[in-house]
N, C-alpha and C positions, 0 to 999 in steps of 0.2 A: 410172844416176843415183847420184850421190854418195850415202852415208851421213850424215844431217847427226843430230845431239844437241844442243838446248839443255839449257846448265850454267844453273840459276837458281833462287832461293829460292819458295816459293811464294810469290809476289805478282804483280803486274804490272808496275806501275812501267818502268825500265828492260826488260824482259825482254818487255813485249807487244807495242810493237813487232816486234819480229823474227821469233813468233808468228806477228803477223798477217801477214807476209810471207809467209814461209814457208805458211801456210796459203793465203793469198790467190794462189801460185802451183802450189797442190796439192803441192808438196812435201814427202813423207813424211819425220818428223822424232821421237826421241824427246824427249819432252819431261820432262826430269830433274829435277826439283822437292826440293831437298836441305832437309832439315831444319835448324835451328840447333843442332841437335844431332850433325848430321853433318858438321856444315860443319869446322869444327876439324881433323880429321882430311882431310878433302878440298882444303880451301886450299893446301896448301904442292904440289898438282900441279896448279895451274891455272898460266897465263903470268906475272900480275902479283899472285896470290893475291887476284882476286875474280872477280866475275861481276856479268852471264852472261857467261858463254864459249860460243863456236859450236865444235864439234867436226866438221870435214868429214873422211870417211875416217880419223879417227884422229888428225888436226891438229886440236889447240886453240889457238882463236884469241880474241881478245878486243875490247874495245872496243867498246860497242853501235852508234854508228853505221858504223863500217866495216864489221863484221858486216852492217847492214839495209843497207849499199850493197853491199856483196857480193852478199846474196841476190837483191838489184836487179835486180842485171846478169842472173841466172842466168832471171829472171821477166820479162825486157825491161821493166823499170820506168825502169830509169834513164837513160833519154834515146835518142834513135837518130844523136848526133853531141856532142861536146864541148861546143861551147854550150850545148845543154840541158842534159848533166850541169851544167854548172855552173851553169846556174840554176835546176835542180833541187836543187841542192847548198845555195846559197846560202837559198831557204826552209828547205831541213831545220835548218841551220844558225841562222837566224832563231828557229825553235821549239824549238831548243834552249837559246837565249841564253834565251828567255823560263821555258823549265824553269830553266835554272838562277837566274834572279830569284826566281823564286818559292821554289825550294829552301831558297835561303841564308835566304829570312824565316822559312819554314817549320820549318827545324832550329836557330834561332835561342834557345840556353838559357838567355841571360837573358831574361826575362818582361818587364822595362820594354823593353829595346832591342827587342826583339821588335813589342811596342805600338807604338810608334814607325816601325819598317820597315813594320807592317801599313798604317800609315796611304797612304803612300808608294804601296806596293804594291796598294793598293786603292784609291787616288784617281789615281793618274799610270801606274804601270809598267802592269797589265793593261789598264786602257782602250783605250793607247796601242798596245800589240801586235793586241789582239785586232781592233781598230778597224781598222788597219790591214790584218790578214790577211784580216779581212772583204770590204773591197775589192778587196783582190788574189783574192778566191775569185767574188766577182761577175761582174769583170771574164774570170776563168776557166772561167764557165761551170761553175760548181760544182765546180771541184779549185784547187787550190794554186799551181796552174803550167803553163803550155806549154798549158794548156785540153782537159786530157786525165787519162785517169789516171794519177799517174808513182807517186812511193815515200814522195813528202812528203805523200801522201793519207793512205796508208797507215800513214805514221810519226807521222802528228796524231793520226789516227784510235785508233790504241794506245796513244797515251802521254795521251790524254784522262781517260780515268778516272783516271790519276794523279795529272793536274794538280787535277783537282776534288777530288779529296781532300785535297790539300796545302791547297788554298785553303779547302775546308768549304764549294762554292760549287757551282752547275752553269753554266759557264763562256762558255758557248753559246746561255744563257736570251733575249741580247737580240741576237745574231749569227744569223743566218736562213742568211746564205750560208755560214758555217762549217759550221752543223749539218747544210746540205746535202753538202757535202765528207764528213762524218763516214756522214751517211746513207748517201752511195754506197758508201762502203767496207763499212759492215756490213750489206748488202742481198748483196756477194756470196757465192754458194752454200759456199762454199769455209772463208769468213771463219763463216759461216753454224753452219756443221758444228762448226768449233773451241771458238766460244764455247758451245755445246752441250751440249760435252763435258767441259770443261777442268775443274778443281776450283775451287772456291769462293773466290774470293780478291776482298778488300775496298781493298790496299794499290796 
């Protein structure tokens, strides 16, 4: 079995994902939690000087979702033919556009324009998304896709607390068939153990 190290700040954000992968297919991993105080000195030997970075056997790698498609593969996540990867691919992708809307309102420094995008972002953008995944999680038989468990369960499931935090919201409050999807994933023993253990992080 590979060597595998998550590079990442202690938060969750970006980095749970992968986590929950990696956990979700027992995959022993350390989990490197760098301080901002150590970060300075540790940046200029990562790929693109950020994180997280996946380290297998001593390769540092980068990019969070290629990293959680990697892990994928190695946990029969990602599909058992082409087509499914790619429309496995195409939800991850999906939840990611919608991080990233939410991001840009979120780290938004001016406070008028800010107000502004909130309004947007809370009347039209999340509805739209959530509404829509809802249904595609219905019609799946409480996963994301292909009506099984694949990676896009798993990759909602971990970047959830993030988004609720961005947003100051619980995201899920009036989605039934999402929070089943989310359920499944942290019901397994695996996922179970990790959240257990992991350090205290709110980000």
């Amino acid at each position: 079995m590979p060597d595998y190290k998550v590079y990442y700040f202690n938060v969750k954000a970006l980095g749970e994902p992968l986590r929950f992968l990696l956990s979700y297919g027992n995959l022993p991993f350390d989990d490197v939690r760098i301080t901002r105080e150590e970060w300075p000195a540790l940046k200029p030997t990562m790929p693109m000087g950020q994180m997280p970075v996946l380290e297998v056997d001593g390769k540092r790698v980068h990019q969070s979702l290629a990293m959680c498609r990697y892990v994928a593969k190695q946990i029969n996540l990602a599909g058992d033919n082409p087509l499914e990867a790619l429309q496995i691919d195409a939800i991850v992708d999906t939840i990611n556009d919608f991080r990233l809307k939410i991001a840009i309102v979120a780290y938004e420094p001016d406070d008028m324009v800010k107000e502004k995008k909130m309004v947007t972002l809370n009347n039209e953008v999340i509805p739209f998304y959530l509404t829509k995944l809802n249904v595609i999680a219905k019609e799946n038989n409480g996963h994301l896709v292909l009506g099984k468990p694949t990676w896009a369960d798993v990759y909602f499931a971990g970047i959830l607390d993030y988004l609720n935090y961005l947003t100051k919201t619980n995201l899920l409050e009036n989605f039934p068939n999402l929070q089943d999807v989310v359920n499944k994933v942290l019901d397994n023993e695996n996922v179970k153990a990790y959240i257990a253990k992991r350090p205290i992080t709110e980000v």
